[in-house]
N, C-alpha and C positions, 0 to 999 in steps of 0.2 A: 465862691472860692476867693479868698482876699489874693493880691497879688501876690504878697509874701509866700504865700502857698504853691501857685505856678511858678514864680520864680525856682522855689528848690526843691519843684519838680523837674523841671527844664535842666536845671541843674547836675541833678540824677542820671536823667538821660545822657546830657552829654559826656558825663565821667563814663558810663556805659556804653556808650558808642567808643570814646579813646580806648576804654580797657579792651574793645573788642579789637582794632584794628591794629592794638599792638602784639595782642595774642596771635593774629592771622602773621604780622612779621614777624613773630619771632618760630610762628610754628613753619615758615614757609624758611628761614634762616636753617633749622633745626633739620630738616627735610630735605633743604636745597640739591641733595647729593640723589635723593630718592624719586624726582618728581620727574616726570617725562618730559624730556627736552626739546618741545617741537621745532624749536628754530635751528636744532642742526642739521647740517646734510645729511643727508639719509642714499646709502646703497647698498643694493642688494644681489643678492649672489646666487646662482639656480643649480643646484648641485643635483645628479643622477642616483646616487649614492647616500647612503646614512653618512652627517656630518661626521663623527669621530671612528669611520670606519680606516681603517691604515689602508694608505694607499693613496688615489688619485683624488678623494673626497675630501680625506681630513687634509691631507699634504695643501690643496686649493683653498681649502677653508682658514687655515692658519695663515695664510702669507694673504689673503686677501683682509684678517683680521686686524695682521699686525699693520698694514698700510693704514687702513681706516685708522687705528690708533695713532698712528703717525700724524695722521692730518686733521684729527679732533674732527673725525667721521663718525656716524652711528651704521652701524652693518646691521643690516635685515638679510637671511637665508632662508630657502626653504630647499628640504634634502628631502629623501628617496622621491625624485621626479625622475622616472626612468624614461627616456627617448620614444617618441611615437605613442606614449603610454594615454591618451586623452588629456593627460592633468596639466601638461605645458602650461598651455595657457594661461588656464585659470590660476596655476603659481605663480605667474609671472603677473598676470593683474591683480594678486593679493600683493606682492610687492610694490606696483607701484603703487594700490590705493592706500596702502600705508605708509606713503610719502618717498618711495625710491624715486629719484629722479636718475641713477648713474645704476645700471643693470647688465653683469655678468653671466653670460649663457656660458657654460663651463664644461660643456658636452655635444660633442661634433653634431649633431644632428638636430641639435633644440629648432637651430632658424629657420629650417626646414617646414617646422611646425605654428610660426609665429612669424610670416612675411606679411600677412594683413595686418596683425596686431602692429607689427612696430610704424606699418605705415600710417596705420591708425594712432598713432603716438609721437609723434612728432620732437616734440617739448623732450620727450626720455631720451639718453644716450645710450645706447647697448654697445657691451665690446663682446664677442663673437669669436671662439675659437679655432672657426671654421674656415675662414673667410672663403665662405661659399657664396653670402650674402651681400650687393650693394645696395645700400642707400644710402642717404646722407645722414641719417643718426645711428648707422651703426658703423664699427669701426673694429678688425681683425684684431687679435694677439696671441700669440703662442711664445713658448723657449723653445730654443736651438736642441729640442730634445736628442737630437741626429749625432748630433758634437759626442753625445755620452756614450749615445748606441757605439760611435765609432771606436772607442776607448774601450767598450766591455766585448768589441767585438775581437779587438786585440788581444786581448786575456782570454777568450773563449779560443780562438784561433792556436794559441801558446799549451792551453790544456789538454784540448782533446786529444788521445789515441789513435781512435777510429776516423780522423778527418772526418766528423758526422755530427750535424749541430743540429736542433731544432731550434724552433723557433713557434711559440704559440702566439699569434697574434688577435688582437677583438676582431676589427671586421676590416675587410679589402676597402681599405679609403685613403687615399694620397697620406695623412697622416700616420696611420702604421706603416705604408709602403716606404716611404721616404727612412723611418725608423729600420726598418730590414736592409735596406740596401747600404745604410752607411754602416751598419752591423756586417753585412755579407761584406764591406769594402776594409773595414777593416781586420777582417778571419782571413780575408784573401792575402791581405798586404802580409801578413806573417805566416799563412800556413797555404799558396795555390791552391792547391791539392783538395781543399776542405769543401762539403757542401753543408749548403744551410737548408735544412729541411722544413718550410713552412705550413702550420694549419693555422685555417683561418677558424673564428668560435663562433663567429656573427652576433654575438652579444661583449658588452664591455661587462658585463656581471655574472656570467655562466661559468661558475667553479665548479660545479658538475662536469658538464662537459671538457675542460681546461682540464681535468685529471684526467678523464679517460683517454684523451691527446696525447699527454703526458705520458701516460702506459704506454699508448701506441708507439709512440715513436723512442722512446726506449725499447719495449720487446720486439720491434718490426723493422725498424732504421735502425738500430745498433746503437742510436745517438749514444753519446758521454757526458754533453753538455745540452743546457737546455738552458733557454732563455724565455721570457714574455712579455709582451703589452698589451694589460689588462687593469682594470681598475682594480684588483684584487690578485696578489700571486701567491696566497697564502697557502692553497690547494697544490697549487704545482710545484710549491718549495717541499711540501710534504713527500710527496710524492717522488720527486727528486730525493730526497731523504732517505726514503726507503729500501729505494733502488741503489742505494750509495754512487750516485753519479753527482757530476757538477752541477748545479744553479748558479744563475744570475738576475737579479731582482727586479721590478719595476718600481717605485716610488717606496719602496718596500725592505726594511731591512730587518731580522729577528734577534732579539737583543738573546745571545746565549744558542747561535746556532750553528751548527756541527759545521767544521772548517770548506764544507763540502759546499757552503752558500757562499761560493769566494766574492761577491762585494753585489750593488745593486744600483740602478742608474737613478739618480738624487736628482730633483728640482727646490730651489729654493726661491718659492713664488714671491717673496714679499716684494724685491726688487722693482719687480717688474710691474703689479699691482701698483706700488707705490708713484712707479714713473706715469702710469695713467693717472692717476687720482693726482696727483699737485699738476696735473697738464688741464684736467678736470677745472680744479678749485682755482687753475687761471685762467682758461675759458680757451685755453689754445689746444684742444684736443685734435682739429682737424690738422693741425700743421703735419702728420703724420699718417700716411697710406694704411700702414699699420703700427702696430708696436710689438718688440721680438727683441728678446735680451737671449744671450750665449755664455758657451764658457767662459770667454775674455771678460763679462760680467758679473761673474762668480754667480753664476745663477743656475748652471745644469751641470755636474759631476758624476762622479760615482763616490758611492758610499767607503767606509772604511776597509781594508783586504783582509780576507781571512789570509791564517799561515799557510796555506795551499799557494797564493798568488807571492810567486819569488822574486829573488830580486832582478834578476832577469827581466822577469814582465815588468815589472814595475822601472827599469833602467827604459826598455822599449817604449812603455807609458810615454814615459818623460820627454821621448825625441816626439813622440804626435803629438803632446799637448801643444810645443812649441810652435809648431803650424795655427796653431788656434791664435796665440799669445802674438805671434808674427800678423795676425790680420786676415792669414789663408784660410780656406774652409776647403770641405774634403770633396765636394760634389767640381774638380779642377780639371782639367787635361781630357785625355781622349776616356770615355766610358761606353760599353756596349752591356747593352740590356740583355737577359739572358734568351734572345731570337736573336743574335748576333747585332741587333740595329746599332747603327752610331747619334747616341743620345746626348751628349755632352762632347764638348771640344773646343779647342781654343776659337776656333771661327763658332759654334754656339754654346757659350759658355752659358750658365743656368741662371737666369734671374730669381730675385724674390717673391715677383710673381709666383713664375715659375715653380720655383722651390716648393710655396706651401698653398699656391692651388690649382698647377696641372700635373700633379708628381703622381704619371701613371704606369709607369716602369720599374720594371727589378734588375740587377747587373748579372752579370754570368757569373755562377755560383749559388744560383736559387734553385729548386726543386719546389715547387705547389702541391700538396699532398689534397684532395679532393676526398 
């Protein structure tokens, strides 16, 4: 083979090796928007519930969305992980071997099921809605959900006839309780006279059982109003519906529904989500016992009023938001739990501890239906 010959061979190759490297840049240019991006942060979110399901599910899933998108995060979730269900876990190690490094337990009892794992994971940060759990890579968060309860407790207080309220709640855990009791305080502060009838459902997903409650304590307590906190109150709005009595919502509002669903208590998670994740992306997450945004943070309201909530209520509204807006919260002054005990008072006034995790009392005004 004369040189001439390998030379524009050599030649050849090399114009074929350029053609190829330029092809791989401009198909990787072409692409750039399609190709898995492992160098972003990556977090993940462990949801009880079908992501797009209305209510506690999607309501958590979108504000945990829109954060991520704020901070040029990638979000990893995995949904229906129901509580005590075996699958904990193992959702939670498919997330982080898909690279979550910042992991979202979004259902009171997950940590319950994962105190080995997280200590076995060190490196991970879990934030924990429970704050049942110490260690040092997990870290509490909840909203002021209590602030809203007190607001639709006030409107439920102004409606009823029968001074007779229910109240469905998921399970007897400092988190619904705390939720009843600023409900029963503010039916009180407008209506003395009124009781709040509560069952408990022991699941956050049992709409079966949630309706037949619902009947009960319509055809048996005389209720007129009725209220929930359940991952789901699509059953007991119906229900409420039929019976033509009042509702009032949880995370939950029905676009086009009979004036008789007068408003429902709103959480607007992005906030709050958001303030963890840039504390995250600066590495000062522990600066903070826990993290808890409120009404004053436009983050836990009620939904829009149907024309049943008048302006009356809505004048009354406006003098309690003020207590929020002024810095007060509603757990102030002397309170007695419904055995008469003195729980709350200027000499022991309620900490945050306190508030969201030894809140094991109800106020006078509560009935427990078993």
């Amino acid at each position: 083979m004369s040189r001439k010959t390998i030379a524009t061979d050599m030649h050849i190759l090399l114009m074929r090796f350029a053609f190829a490297l330029a092809a791989v840049f401009v198909i990787s240019i072409l692409l750039k928007d399609f190709v898995f991006d492992d160098s972003k942060i990556k977090v993940g979110i462990l949801l009880p519930g079908d992501v797009n399901e209305r209510g506690w599910n999607n309501e958590n899933y979108k504000g945990v969305s829109a954060a991520c998108k704020a901070n040029g995060l990638e979000l990893l979730y995995k949904d229906n992980v129901p509580e005590f269900s075996g699958s904990v876990e193992l959702a939670v190690d498919w997330l982080v071997n898909a690279g979550a490094k910042t992991v979202f337990l979004s259902s009171y009892n997950y940590s319950k099921s994962l105190e080995n794992y997280i200590k076995d994971h060190p490196d991970i940060e879990f934030f924990d809605v429970s704050s049942k759990l110490h260690l040092k890579n997990v870290t509490p968060y909840f909203v002021r959900v209590y602030q809203a309860r007190y607001l639709s407790g006030i409107i439920a207080g102004m409606k009823t006839v029968t001074s007779r309220i229910g109240y469905i709640a998921a399970i007897d855990n400092q988190e619904n309780n705390r939720s009843i009791a600023a409900f029963t305080m503010g039916v009180k502060s407008v209506n003395p006279n009124a009781t709040v009838y509560v069952m408990y459902v022991n699941s956050w997903n049992d709409e079966a059982t949630a309706k037949a409650y619902a009947k009960n304590l319509i055809t048996s307590k005389r209720v007129d109003v009725i209220t929930c906190q359940q991952n789901q109150s699509e059953a007991i709005e119906k229900t409420t519906s039929e019976f033509g009595i009042y509702f009032i919502g949880f995370l939950y509002m029905v676009d086009g529904a009979s004036d008789h669903m007068l408003t429902s208590v709103k959480v607007n998670w992005a906030p709050l989500y958001k303030e963890i994740l840039d504390a995250v992306k600066k590495g000062s997450v522990h600066d903070k016992e826990r993290y808890t945004l409120g009404y004053s943070d436009g983050v836990v309201g009620l939904a829009p009023f149907s024309a049943k909530v008048d302006t009356a209520i809505i004048n009354r509204l406006r003098r309690a938001e003020k207590r929020f807006e002024d810095g007060r919260d509603i757990f102030e002054g002397n309170i007695y739990d419904y055995h008469k005990n003195l729980v709350v008072s200027d000499r022991k006034p309620i900490s945050d501890v306190d508030l969201f995790e030894n809140f094991n009392w109800l106020p006078l005004g509560v009935e427990i239906l078993r």
